[in-house]
C-alpha positions as a printed NumPy array, in Angstrom:
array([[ 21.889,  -4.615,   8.385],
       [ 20.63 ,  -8.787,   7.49 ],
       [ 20.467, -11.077,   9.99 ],
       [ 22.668, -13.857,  10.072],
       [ 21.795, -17.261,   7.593],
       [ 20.2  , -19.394,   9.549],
       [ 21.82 , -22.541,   8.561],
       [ 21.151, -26.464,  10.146],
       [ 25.032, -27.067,   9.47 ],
       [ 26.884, -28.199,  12.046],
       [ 30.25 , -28.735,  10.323],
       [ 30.335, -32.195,   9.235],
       [ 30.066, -32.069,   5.833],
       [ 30.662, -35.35 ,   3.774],
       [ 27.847, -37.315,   1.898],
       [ 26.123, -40.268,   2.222],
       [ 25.722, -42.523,  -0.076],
       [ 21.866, -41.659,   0.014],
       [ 23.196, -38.141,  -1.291],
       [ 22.728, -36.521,   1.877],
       [ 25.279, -34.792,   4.172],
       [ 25.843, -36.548,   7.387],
       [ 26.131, -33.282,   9.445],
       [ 22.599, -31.369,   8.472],
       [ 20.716, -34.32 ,   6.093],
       [ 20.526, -31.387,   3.386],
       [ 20.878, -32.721,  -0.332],
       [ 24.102, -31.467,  -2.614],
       [ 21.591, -29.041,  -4.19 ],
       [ 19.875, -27.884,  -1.164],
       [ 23.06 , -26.852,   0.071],
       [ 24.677, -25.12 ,  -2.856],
       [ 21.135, -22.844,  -2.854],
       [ 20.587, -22.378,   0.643],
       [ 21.533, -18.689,   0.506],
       [ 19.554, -18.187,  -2.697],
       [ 16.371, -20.049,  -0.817],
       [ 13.912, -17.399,   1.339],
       [ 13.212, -17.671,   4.616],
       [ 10.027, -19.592,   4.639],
       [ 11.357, -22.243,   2.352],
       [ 14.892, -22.652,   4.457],
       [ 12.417, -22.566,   7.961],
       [  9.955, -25.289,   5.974],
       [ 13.067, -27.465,   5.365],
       [ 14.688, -26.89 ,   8.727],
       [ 11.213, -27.889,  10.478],
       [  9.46 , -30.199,   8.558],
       [ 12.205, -32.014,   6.   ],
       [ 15.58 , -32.273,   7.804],
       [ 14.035, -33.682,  10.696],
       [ 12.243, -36.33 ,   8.886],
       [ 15.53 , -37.319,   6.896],
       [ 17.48 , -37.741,  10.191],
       [ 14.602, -39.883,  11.8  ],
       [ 14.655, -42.354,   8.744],
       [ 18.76 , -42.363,   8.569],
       [ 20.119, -45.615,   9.319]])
């Protein structure tokens, strides 16, 4: 049996007008291939990337 997704969404999904959701900072296409994405890239973005975008969101 898989293991949940792990996911950064947290529900509140509309988009920025720097083409990132307001909820998890993913981008449009980030998002539509999450589930396609392995786990080392999702855990890369969820550690490294996400973070970043939220800390530089106005």
């Amino acid at each position: 049996m898989a293991g949940a997704l792990l996911t950064p969404c947290i529900g509140v999904c509309t988009m920025n007008p720097r083409g990132l959701c307001d909820g998890c900072h993913r981008t449009l296409d980030e998002i539509a291939t999450w589930s396609q994405m392995d786990d080392a890239r999702r855990q890369h973005l969820m550690d490294e990337v996400l973070p970043t975008r939220e800390a530089d969101a106005p």
